[in-house]
GUTOR-617642 format. One record per residue: residue in three letters; y, z, x of N, C-alpha, C, O in turn. Coordinates in nm, 3 decimals, always signed. Last residue first. Example, Ala and Ser with C-alpha at 12.3 -4.5 7.8 and 13.67 -1.06 7.14 Angstrom:
BEGIN
[r 'Ser' [-0.225 +0.708 +1.285] [-0.106 +0.714 +1.367] [+0.003 +0.787 +1.290] [+0.114 +0.804 +1.341]],
[r 'Ala' [-0.569 +0.780 +1.319] [-0.450 +0.780 +1.230] [-0.330 +0.780 +1.320] [-0.332 +0.846 +1.424]],
This chain:
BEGIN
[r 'Unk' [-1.185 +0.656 +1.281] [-1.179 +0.775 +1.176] [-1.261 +0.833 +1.068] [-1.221 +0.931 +1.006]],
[r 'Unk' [-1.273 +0.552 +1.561] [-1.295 +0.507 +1.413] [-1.271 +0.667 +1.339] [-1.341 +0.767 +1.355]],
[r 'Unk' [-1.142 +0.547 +1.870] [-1.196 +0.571 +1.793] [-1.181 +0.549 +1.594] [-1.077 +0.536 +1.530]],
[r 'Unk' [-1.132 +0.273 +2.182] [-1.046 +0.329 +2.002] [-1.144 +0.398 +1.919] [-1.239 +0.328 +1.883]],
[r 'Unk' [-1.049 +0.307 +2.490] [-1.186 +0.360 +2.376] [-1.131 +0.374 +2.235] [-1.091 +0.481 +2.188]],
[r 'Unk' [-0.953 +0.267 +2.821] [-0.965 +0.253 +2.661] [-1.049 +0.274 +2.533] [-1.138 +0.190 +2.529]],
[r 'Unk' [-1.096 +0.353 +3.075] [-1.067 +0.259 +2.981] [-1.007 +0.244 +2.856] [-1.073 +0.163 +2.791]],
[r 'Unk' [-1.062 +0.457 +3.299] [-0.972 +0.362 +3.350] [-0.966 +0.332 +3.226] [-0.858 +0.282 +3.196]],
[r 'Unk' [-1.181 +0.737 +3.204] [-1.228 +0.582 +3.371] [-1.147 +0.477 +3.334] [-1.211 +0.375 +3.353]],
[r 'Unk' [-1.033 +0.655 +2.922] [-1.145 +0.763 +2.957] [-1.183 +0.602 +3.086] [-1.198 +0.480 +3.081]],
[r 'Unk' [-0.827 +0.750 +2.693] [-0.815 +0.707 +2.762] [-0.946 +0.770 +2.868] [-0.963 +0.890 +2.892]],
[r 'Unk' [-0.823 +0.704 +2.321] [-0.899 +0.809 +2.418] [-0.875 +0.692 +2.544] [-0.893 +0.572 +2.521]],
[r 'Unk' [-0.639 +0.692 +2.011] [-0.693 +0.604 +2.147] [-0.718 +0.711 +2.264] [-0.632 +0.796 +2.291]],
[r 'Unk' [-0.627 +0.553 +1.670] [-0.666 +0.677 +1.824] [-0.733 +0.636 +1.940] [-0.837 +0.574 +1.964]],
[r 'Unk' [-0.454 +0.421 +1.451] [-0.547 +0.411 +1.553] [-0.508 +0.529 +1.657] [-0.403 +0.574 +1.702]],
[r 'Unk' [-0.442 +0.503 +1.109] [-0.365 +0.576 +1.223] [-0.449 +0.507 +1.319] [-0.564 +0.524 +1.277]],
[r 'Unk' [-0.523 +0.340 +0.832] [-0.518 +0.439 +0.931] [-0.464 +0.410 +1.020] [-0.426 +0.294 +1.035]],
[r 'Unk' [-0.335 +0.296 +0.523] [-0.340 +0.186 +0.662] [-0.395 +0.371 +0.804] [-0.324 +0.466 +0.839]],
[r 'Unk' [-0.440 +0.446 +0.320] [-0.376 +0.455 +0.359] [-0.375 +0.364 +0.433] [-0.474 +0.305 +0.390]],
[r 'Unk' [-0.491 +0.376 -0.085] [-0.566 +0.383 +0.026] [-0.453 +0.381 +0.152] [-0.354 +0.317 +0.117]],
[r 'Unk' [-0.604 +0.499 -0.386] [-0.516 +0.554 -0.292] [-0.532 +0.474 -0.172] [-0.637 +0.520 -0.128]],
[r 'Unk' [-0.717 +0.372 -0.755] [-0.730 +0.442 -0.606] [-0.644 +0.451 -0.555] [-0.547 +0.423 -0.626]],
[r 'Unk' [-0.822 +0.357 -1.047] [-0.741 +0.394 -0.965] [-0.753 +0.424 -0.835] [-0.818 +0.527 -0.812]],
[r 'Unk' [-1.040 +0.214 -1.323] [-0.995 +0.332 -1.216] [-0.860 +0.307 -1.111] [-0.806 +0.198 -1.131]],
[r 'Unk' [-1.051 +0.223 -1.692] [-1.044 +0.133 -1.531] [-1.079 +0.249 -1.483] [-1.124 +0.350 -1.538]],
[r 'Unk' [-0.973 +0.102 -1.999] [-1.054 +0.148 -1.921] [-1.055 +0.094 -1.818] [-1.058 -0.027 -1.800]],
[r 'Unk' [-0.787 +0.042 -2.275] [-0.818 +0.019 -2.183] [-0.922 +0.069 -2.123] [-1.003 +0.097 -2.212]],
[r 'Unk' [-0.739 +0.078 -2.579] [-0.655 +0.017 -2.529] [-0.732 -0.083 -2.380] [-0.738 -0.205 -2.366]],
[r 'Unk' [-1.038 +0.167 -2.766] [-0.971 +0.184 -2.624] [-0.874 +0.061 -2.591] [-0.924 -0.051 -2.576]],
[r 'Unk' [-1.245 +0.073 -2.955] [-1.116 +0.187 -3.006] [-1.042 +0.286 -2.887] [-1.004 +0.403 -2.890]],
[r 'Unk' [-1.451 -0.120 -2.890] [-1.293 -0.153 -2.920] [-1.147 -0.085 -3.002] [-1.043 -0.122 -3.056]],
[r 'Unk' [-1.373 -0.135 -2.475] [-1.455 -0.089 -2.651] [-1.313 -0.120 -2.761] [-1.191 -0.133 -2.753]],
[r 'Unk' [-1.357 -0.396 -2.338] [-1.440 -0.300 -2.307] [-1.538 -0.235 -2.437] [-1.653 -0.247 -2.480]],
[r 'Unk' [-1.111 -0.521 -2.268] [-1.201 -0.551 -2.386] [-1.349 -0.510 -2.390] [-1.440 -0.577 -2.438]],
[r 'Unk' [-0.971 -0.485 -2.032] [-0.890 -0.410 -2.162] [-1.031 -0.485 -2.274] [-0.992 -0.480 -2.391]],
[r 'Unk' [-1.005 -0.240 -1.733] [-1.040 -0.353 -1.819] [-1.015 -0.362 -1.989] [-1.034 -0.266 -2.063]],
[r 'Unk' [-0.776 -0.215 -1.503] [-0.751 -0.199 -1.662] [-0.897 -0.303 -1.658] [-0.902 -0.411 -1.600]],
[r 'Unk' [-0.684 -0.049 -1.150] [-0.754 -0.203 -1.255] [-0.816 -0.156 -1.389] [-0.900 -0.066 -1.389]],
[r 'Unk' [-0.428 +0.068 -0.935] [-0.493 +0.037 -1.071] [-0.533 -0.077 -1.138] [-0.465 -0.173 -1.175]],
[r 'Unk' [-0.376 +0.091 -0.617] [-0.415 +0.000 -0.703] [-0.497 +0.046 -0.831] [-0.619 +0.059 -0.828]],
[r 'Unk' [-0.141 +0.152 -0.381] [-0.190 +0.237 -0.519] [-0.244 +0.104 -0.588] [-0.164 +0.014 -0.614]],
[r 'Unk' [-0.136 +0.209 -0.032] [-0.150 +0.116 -0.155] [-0.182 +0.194 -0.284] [-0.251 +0.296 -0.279]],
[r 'Unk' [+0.097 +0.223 +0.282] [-0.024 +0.246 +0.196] [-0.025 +0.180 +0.074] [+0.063 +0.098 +0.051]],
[r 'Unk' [+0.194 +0.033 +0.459] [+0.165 +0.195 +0.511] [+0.033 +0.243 +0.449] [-0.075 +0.280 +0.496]],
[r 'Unk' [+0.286 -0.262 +0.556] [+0.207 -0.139 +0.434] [+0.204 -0.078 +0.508] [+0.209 -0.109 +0.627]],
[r 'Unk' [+0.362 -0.350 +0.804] [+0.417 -0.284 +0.746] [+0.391 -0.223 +0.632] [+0.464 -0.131 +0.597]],
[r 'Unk' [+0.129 -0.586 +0.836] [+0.105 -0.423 +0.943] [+0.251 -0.330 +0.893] [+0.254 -0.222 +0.953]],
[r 'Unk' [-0.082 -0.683 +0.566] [+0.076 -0.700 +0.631] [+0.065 -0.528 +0.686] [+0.029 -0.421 +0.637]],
[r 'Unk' [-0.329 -0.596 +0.428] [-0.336 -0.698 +0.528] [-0.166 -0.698 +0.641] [-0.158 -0.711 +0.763]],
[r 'Unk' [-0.327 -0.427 +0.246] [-0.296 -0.360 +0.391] [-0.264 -0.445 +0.497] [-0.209 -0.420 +0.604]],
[r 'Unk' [-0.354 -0.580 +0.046] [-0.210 -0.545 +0.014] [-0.189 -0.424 +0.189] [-0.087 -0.367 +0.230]],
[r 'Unk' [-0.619 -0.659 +0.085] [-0.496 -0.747 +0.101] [-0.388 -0.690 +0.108] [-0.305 -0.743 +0.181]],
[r 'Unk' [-0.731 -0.419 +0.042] [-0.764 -0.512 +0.221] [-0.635 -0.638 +0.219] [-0.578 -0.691 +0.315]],
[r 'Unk' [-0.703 -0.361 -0.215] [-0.640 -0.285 -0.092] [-0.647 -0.397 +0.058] [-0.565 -0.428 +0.144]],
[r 'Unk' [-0.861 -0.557 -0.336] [-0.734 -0.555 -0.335] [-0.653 -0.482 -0.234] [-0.555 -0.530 -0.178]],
[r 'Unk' [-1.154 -0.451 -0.232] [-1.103 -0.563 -0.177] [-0.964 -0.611 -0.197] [-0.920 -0.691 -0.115]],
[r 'Unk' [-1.121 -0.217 -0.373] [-1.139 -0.188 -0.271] [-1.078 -0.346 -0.193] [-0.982 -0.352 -0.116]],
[r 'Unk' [-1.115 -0.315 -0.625] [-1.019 -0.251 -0.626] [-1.005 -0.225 -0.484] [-0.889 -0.208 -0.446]],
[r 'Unk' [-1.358 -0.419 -0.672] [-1.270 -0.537 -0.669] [-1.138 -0.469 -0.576] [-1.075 -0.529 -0.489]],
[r 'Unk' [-1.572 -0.210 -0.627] [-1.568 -0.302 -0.567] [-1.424 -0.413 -0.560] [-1.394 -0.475 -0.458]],
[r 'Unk' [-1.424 -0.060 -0.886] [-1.421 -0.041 -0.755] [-1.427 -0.139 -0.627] [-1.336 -0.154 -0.546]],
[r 'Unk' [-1.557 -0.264 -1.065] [-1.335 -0.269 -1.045] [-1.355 -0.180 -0.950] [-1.269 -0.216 -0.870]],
[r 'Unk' [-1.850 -0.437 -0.986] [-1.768 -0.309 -0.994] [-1.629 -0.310 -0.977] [-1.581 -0.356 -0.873]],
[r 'Unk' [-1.919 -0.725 -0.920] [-2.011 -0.611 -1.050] [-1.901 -0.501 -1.096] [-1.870 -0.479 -1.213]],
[r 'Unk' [-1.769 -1.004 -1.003] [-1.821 -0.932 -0.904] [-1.857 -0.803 -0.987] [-1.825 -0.787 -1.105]],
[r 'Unk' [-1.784 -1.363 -0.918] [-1.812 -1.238 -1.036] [-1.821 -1.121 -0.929] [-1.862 -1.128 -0.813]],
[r 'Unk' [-1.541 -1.556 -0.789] [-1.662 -1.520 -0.820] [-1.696 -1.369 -0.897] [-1.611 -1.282 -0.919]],
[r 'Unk' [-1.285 -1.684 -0.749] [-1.343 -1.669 -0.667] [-1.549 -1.674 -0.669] [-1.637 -1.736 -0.609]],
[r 'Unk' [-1.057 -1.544 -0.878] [-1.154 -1.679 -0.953] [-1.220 -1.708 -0.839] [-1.191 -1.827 -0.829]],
[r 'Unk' [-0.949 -1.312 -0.739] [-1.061 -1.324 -0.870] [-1.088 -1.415 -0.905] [-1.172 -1.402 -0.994]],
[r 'Unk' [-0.921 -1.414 -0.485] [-0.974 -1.301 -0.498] [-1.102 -1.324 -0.652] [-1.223 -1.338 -0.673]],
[r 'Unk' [-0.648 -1.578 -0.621] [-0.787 -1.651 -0.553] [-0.881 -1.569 -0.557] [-0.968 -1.610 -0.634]],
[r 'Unk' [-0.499 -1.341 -0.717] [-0.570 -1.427 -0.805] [-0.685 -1.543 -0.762] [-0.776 -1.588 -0.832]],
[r 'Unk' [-0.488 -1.258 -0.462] [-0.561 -1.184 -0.578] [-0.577 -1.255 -0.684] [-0.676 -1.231 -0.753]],
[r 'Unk' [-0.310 -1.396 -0.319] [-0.420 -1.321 -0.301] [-0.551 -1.328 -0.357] [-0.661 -1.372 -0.327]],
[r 'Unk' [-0.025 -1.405 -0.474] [-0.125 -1.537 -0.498] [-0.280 -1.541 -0.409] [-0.356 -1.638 -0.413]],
[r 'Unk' [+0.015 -1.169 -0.474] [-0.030 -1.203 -0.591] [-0.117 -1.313 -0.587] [-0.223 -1.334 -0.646]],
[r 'Unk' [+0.078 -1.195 -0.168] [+0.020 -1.055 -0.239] [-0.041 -1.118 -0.376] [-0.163 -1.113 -0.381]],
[r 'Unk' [+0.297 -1.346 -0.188] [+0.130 -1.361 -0.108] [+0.055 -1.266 -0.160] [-0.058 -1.298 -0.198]],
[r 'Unk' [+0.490 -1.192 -0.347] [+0.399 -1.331 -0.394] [+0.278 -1.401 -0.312] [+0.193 -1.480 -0.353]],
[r 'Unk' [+0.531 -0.978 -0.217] [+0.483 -0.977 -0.326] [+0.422 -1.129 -0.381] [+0.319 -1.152 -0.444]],
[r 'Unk' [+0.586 -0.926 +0.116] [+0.612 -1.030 -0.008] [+0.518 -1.026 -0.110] [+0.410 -1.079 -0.084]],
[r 'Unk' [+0.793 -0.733 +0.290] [+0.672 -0.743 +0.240] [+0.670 -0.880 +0.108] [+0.761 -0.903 +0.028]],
[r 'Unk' [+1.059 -0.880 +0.493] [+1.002 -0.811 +0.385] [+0.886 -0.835 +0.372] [+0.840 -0.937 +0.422]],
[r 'Unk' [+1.125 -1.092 +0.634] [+1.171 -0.947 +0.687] [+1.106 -0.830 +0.573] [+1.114 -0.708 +0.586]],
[r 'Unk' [+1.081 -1.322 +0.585] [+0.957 -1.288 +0.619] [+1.026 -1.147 +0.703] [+0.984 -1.107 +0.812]],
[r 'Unk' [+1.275 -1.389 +0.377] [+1.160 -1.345 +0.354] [+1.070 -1.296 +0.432] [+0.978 -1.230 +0.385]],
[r 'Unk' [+1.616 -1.255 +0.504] [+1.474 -1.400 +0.451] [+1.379 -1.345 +0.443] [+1.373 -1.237 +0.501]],
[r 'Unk' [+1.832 -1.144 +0.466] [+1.826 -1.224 +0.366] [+1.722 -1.326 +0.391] [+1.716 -1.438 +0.340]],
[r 'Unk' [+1.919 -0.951 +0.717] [+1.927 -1.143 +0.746] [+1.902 -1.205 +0.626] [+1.933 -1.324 +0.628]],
[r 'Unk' [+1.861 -0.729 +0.672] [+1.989 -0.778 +0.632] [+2.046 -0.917 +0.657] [+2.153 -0.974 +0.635]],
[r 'Unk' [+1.663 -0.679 +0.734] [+1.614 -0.660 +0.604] [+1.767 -0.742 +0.551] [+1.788 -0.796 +0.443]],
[r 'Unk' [+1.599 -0.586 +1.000] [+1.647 -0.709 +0.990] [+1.622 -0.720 +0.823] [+1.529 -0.797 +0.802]],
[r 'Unk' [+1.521 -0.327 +1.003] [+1.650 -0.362 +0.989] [+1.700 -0.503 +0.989] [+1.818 -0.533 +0.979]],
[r 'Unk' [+1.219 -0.299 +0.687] [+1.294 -0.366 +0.891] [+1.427 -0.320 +0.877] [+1.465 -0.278 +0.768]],
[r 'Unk' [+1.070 -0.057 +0.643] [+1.172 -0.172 +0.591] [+1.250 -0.165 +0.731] [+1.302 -0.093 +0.816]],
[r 'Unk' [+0.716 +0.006 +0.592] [+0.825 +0.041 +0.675] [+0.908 -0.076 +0.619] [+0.856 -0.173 +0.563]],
[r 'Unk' [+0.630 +0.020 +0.215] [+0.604 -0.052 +0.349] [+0.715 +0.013 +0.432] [+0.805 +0.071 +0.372]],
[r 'Unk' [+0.358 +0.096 -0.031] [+0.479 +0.160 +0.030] [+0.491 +0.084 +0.164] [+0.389 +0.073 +0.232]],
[r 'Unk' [+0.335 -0.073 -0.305] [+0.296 -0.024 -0.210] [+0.373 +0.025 -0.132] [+0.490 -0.001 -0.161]],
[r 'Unk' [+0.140 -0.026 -0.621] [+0.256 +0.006 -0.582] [+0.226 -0.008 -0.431] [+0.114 +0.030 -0.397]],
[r 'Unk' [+0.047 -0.242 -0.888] [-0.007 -0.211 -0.763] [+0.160 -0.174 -0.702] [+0.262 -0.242 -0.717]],
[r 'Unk' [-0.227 -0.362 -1.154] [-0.065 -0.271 -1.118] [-0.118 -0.239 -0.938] [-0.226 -0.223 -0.882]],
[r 'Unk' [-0.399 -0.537 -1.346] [-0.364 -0.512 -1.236] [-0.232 -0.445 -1.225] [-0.136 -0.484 -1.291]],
[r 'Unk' [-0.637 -0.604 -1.615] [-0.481 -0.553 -1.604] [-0.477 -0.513 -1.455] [-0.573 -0.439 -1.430]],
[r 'Unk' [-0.848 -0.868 -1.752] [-0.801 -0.738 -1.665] [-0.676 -0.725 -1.628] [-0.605 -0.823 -1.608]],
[r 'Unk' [-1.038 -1.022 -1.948] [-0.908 -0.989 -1.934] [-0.908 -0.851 -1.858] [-0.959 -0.746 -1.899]],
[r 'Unk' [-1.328 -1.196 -1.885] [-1.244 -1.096 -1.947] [-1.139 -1.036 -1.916] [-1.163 -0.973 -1.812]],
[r 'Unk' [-1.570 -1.424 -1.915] [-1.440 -1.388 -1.834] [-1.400 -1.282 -1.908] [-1.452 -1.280 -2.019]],
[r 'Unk' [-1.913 -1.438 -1.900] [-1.815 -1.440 -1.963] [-1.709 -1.417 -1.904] [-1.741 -1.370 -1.794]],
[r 'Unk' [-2.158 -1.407 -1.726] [-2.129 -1.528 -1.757] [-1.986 -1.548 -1.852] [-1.948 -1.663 -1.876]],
[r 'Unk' [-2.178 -1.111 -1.659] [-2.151 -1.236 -1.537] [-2.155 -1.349 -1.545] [-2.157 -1.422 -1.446]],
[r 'Unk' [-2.136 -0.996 -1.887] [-2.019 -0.955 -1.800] [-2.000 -1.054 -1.704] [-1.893 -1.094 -1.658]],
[r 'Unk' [-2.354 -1.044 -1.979] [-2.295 -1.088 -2.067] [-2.100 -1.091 -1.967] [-1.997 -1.157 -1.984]],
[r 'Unk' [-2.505 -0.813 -1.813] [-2.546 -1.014 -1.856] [-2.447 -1.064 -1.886] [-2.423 -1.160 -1.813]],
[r 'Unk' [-2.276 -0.586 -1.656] [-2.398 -0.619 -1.759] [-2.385 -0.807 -1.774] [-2.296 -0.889 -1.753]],
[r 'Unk' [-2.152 -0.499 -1.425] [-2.294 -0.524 -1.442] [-2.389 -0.549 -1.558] [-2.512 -0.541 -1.567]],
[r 'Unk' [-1.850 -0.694 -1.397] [-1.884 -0.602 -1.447] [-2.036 -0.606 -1.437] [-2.075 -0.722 -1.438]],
[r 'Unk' [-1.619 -0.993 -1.426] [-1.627 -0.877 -1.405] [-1.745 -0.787 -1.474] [-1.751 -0.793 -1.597]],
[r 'Unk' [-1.476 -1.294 -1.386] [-1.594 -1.253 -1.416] [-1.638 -1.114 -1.351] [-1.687 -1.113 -1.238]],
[r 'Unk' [-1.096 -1.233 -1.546] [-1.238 -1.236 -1.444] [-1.367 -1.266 -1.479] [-1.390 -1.269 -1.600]],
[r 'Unk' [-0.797 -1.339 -1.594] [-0.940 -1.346 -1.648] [-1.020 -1.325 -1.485] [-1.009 -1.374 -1.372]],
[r 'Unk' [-0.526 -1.066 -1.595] [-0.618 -1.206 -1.507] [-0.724 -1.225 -1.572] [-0.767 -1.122 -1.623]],
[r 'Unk' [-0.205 -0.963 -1.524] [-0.284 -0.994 -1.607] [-0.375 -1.151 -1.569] [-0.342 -1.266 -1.539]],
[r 'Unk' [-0.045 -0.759 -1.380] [-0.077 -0.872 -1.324] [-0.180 -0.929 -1.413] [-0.278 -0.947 -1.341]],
[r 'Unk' [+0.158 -0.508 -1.409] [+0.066 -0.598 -1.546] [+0.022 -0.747 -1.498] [+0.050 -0.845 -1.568]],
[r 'Unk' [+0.363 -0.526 -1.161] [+0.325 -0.455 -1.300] [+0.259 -0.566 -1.368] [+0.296 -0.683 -1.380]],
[r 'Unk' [+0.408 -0.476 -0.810] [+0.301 -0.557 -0.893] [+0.279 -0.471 -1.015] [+0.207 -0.372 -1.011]],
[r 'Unk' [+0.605 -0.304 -0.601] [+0.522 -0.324 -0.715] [+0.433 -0.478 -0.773] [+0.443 -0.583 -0.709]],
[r 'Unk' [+0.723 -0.151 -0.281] [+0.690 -0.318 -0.348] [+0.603 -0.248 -0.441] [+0.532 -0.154 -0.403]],
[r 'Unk' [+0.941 +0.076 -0.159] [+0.805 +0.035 -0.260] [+0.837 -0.111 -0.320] [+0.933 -0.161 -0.379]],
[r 'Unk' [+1.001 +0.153 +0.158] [+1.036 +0.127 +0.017] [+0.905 +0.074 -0.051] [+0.798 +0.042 -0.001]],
[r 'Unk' [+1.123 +0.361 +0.453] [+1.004 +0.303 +0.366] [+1.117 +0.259 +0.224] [+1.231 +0.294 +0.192]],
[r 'Unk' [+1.256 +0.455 +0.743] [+1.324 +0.402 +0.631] [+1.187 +0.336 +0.585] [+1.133 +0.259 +0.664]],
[r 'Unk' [+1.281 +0.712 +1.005] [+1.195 +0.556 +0.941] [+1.225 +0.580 +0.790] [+1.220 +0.687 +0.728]],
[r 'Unk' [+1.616 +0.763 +1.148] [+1.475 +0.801 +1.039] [+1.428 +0.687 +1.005] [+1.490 +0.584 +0.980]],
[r 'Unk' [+1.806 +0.717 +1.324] [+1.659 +0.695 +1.362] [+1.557 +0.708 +1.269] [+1.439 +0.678 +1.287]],
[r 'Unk' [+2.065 +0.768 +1.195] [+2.012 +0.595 +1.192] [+1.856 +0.611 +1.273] [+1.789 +0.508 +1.279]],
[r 'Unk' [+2.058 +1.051 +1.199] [+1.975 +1.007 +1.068] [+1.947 +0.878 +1.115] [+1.831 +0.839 +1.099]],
[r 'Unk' [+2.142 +1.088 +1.430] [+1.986 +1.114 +1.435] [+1.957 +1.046 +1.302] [+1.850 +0.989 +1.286]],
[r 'Unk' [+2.421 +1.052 +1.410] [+2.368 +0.937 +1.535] [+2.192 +0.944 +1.486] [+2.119 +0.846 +1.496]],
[r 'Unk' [+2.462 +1.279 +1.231] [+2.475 +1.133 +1.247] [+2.387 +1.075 +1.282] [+2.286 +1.043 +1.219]],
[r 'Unk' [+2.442 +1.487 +1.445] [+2.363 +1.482 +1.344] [+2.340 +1.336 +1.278] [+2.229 +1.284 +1.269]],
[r 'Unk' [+2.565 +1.613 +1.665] [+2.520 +1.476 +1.634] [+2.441 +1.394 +1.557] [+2.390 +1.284 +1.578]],
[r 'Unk' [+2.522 +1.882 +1.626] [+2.671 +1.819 +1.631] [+2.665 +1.657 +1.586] [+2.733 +1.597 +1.503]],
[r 'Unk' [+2.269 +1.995 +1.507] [+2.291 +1.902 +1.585] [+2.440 +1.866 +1.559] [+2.463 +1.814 +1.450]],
[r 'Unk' [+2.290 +2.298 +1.315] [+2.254 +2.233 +1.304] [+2.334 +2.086 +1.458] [+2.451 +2.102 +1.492]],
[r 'Unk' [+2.148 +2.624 +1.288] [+2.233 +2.581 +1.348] [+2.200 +2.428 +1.330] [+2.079 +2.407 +1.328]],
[r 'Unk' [+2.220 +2.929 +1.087] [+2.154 +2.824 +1.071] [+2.251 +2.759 +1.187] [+2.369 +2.790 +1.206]],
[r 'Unk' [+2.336 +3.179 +0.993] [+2.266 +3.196 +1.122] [+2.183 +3.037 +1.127] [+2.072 +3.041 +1.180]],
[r 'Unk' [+2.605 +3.139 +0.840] [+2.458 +3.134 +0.781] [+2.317 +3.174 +0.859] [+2.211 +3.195 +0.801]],
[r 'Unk' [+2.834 +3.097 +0.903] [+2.761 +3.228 +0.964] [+2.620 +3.247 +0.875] [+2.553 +3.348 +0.855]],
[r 'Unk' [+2.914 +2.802 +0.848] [+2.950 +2.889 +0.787] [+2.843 +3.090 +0.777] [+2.808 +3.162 +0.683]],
[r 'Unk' [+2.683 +2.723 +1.084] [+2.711 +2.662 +0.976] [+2.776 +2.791 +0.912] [+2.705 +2.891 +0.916]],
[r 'Unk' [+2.725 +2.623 +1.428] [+2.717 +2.781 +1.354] [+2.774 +2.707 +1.217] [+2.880 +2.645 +1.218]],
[r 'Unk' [+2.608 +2.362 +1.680] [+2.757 +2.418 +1.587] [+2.729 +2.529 +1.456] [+2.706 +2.456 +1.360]],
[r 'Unk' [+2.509 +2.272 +1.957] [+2.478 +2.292 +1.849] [+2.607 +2.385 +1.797] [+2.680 +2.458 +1.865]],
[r 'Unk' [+2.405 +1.961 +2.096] [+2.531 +2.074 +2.102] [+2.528 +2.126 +1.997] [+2.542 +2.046 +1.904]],
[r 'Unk' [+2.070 +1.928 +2.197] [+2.192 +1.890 +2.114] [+2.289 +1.980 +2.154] [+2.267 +2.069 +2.237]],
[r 'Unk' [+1.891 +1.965 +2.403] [+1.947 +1.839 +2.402] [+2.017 +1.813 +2.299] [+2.045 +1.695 +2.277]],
[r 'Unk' [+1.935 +2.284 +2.547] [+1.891 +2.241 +2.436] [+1.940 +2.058 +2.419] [+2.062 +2.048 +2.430]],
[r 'Unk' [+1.797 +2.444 +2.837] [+1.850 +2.381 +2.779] [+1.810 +2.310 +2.653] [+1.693 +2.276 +2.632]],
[r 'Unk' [+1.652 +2.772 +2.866] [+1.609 +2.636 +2.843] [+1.724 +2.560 +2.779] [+1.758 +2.601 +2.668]],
């Protein structure tokens, strides 16, 4: 069976590696991380009485991971993920309206920060910081990925399945 590299004997290591090794790294997909630290916001947050008529200070962090164009070297914005749609999101998001659960909120932060088809994925932590008052903080954390679409080719058609 032919091999589609030329391959070259690394110091008799029995290891062989692509002559053209080069040429293969400019194909690796290249990611980077956009952040959001300490996005600090009044909400109307949480299920108790007092939670859906009062505002309270919440802490936002958010890492995301995006593919990075090669046009990354033209110097304009819309070659990058942008952190300031991203922010100015989420702060409409939260003056928006009350909402019961930082899950619930945390879930609808992801839908934005997936919204751009270069996220890959999202880390969103939400702080509520006036909770108790011998706690800095209290929140949760989540993970969320951009899924994969699957596609079944079936009589001519198309069929996307849901993961």
């Amino acid at each position: 069976m032919a091999s589609k590299f030329n391959k070259k004997n690394l110091i008799s290591s029995g290891l062989w590696v692509p002559e053209n090794l080069s040429e293969n790294k400019k194909k690796i997909n290249r990611t980077y991380n956009i952040f959001v630290s300490d996005l600090l916001l009044s909400a109307l947050i949480g299920i108790h009485d007092h939670e859906k008529t009062n505002k309270q200070k919440i802490l936002i962090n958010l890492i995301l991971s995006a593919h990075e164009s090669s046009k990354i070297k033209d110097d304009k914005i819309e070659n990058v993920v942008s952190y300031e749609h991203i922010v100015k999101d989420i702060e409409e998001l939260v003056s928006l309206r009350h909402v019961g659960l930082i899950e619930t909120l945390a879930e609808k932060i992801s839908e934005i920060c997936l919204k751009d088809q270069r996220v890959i994925n999202a880390t969103i932590k939400i702080e509520k910081l006036e909770v108790f008052e011998n706690t800095k903080s209290v929140g949760i954390q989540i993970f969320r990925e951009r899924k994969k679409n699957n596609f079944i080719k079936k009589t001519g058609k198309i069929l996307k399945i849901k993961k």
